[in-house]
Steps between C-alpha positions, in 0.01 A plus 500: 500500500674831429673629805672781429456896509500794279835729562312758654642720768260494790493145502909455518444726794278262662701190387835551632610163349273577155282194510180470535343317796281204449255239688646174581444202189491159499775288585720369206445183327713185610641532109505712215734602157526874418566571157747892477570675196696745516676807297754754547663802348218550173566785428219622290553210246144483411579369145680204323769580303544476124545148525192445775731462777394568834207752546227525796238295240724255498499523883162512544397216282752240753369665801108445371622106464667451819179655666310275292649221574565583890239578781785682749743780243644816631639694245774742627756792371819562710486852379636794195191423248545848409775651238653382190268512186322816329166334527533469915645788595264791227220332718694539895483144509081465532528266183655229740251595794178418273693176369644382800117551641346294258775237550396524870861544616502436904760787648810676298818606712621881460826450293674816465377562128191538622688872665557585124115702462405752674330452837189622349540222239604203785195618718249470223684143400387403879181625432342328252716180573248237632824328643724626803832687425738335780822618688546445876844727490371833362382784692400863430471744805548217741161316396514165250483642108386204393364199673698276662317154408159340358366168659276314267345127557536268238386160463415528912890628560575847605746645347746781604635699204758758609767746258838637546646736254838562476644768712722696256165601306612883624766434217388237273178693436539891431568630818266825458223259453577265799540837739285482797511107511699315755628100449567338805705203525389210351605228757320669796185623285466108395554389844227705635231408223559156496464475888165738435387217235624196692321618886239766436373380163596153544545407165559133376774595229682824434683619135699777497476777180912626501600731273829503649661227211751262492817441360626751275309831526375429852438846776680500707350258731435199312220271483707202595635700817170589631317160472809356679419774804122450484360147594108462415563534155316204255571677185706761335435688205779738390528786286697809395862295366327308186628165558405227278513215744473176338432367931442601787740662788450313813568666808468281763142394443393775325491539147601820328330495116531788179393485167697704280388832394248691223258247521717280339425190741204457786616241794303281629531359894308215631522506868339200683346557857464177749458498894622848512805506247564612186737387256567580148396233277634667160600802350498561161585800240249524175637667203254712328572403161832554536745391234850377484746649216378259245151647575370130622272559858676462790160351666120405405341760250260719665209621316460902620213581675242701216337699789834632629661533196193701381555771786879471410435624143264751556766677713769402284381625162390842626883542603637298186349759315691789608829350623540225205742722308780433331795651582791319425617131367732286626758184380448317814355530842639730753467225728456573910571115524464381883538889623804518320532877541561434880802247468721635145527741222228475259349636213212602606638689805715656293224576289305647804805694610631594185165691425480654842850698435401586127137670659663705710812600255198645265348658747809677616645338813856435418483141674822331524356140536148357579398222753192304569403223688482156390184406680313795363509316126216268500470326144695374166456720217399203246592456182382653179269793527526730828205669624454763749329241698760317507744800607259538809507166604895534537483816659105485725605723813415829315893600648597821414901617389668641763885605569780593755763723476806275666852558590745236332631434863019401551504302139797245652279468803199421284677214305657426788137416650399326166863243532260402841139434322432161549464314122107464457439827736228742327699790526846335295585810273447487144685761357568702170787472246692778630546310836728148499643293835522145573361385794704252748261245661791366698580872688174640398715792335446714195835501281630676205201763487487762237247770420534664136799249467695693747579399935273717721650804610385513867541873431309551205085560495305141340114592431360115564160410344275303681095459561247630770547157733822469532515884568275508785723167631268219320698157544708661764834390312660855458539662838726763292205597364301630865758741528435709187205677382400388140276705226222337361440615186163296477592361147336175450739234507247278282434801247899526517533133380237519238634787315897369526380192352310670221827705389742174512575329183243277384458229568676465820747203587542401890868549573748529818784694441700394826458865767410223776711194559439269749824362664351103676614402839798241479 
């Protein structure tokens, strides 16, 4: 039975805890298996890839098994299904909403990502989802913006399904478009819903939605931290870092689960309830056609759903059939690797910021170097033919150029600041040719830094090239940065990389040319 309200206003005011009420049910069986699937960090990848990797048909066709097959299936998302392809974000993300609908998905956690539209655009998300939007740490003018858990009974059990999201969202997400939302801390926000599911609801098993991560990329309260404060936990799901984990984390009893990112996998949880405990009886992660470098599948071939992949096409080919230009060609792939552009140099952040300093050179800014965020470059540029699809899907935030006027004495603080960005961090600065350092891991210093080949001159005026979220303080790396006022020039940084591409030499070849060197710990 659905359990769960619509985000509406008057009701959070009557709800202080953003549930909704129900009559007492049946007592739980003396046994029962509950079959999970679960997602995380999507990201608008709605199709397979030119190989038929991944892709929500895909998806749906395992998901229409496993319900086949099983009488008791949730089917779960710990949160960001929005942001990353052409095809998902043209539409705000209501491709997913009507897909994820037919798929029946249970409850989605708020990752940040989901920050990245409008609030017009989230609000109308929440509308026509028929499944509950979850996060028990986010408030707007002191009420609950979204609510805090859903309670649904499956196969006789009740079950508690409660979301966290990350508390750094005010920088992860832009921060204009997080403004008037508050995130509370995790650990107490998960204390108090779990004790609301465990003594008023009085559920028989309780799963956790976290988009909080873990590992590398993690908020800055990880997963693993708050299940270790939180007892009443059964299961885990985790989001937000886009770890590939081949098993589960235990902590303590309670097992923390993730399943890669894109759509590429879909886990799979069987938890087993008997005289009032629940343990996990397996965990697996499904490739969706996924291949290895030899192009043999990495697990079971999955036929793609027709009736998703139907819906998928429609969309698609009304977009394909403006953005499918060709713009440029390429040797090789620009490859973003494992979010490569947040540990190292590489060509395609030099690409990125390379382009970024050329834009605003021709349109008069006399920029002395350009910087942008690794975690703001989403995709490989693939080989062969280079479309201004595939431009977007590196560069989906819609960021706009921006700059500072700096001091030399304010550009040594700055790379001072970057020598202290943790490897894997989404705001690690990619940066353009006319900027080269080395970074120490060991001291967590910048060395040997030159702009234009020459020391900074703490004297001397630096005009530093940037984009609209790290301006405003997006990753919250650069405190340097919240003591100047910037210019936005409201060039698109997208448009920026489209036409720099177009004027290269064709057909481009993927190179490093050594501006960033990364000095390893001892």
């Amino acid at each position: 039975m659905k359990r769960f309200a619509l985000v509406l206003v008057a009701l959070l005011a009557i709800f202080s805890f953003s549930c909704v009420s129900s009559p007492a049910e049946a007592k739980a069986p003396a046994s029962a298996e509950l079959v999970v699937l679960h997602f995380n960090d999507f990201h608008g990848q709605l199709d397979a890839d030119a190989t038929g990797q991944g892709g929500i048909a895909a998806m749906a066709a395992y998901v229409k098994s496993v319900r086949a097959a099983n009488p008791n299936v949730l089917f779960l998302s710990a949160g960001d299904f929005n942001t990353g392809t052409m095809v998902s974000d043209k539409y705000n993300g209501m491709i997913e909403i009507e897909l994820f609908n037919m798929l029946g998905l249970d409850a989605t956690a708020v990752g940040n990502h989901e920050f990245d539209k409008s609030p017009e655009a989230l609000a109308a998300q929440i509308a026509a989802a028929k499944f509950p939007f979850l996060a028990a740490n986010i408030t707007k003018g002191g009420a609950p913006a979204f609510l805090n858990y859903t309670v649904k009974t499956v196969g006789g059990l009740k079950v508690g399904i409660f979301a966290i999201t990350t508390s750094d969202t005010y920088i992860k997400a832009h921060p204009l478009k997080v403004a008037g939302y508050d995130f509370t801390d995790e650990i107490e926000a998960a204390k108090r819903t779990v004790k609301l599911l465990r003594e008023l609801e009085k559920v028989d098993v309780v799963i956790g939605l976290f988009h909080t991560g873990t590992g590398e990329g993690t908020g800055p309260t990880p997963t693993d931290k708050i299940v270790a404060a939180v007892p009443g936990i059964d299961l885990a799901i985790d989001g937000h870092s886009h770890a590939d984990l081949a098993a589960p984390i235990m902590v303590g009893t309670t097992p923390i689960v993730q399943a890669a990112y894109n759509g590429k996998k879909l886990g799979q949880a069987v938890l087993s309830y008997a005289a009032g405990a629940v343990t996990l009886k397996g965990w697996t992660s499904v490739p969706m056609n996924l291949k290895d470098k030899e192009g043999k599948l990495l697990g079971a071939a999955i036929t793609p759903d027709p009736e998703t992949a139907a819906v998928v096409k429609k969309y698609a080919d009304e977009i394909k059939a403006t953005y499918a230009v060709q713009i440029a060609t390429t040797t090789a792939a620009y490859d973003l690797g494992d979010k490569l552009t947040r540990k190292q140099e590489t060509a395609l952040g030099n690409l990125v910021a390379d382009a970024m300093i050329w834009k605003a050179r021709a349109m008069g800014i006399k920029a002395d170097f350009a910087l942008t965020n690794g975690g703001g470059i989403r995709k490989t540029i693939p080989a062969g033919a280079v479309t201004r699809m595939n431009a977007y899907e590196v560069l989906p935030f819609g960021n706009t150029l921006a700059y500072f006027q700096m001091t030399g004495a304010q550009v040594l603080e700055l790379f001072a600041n970057i020598g202290k960005i943790p490897l894997g961090n989404g705001g690690f600065a990619n940066v353009s040719a006319d900027a080269r350092f080395s970074i120490d891991l060991a001291t967590g210093t910048v060395k040997d830094l030159t702009i234009g080949g020459k020391p900074v001159d703490p004297a001397k005026t630096y005009i530093v090239v940037t984009n609209d979220f790290i301006a405003v303080g997006g990753d919250g790396v650069y405190p340097v940065f919240k003591t100047l006022k910037f210019t936005d020039t409201f060039i698109d940084a997208l448009e920026g990389l489209v036409e720099y591409m177009k004027q290269l030499p064709q057909p481009m070849t993927p190179a490093v040319d050594g501006r960033m060197k990364i000095i390893p710990k001892p």
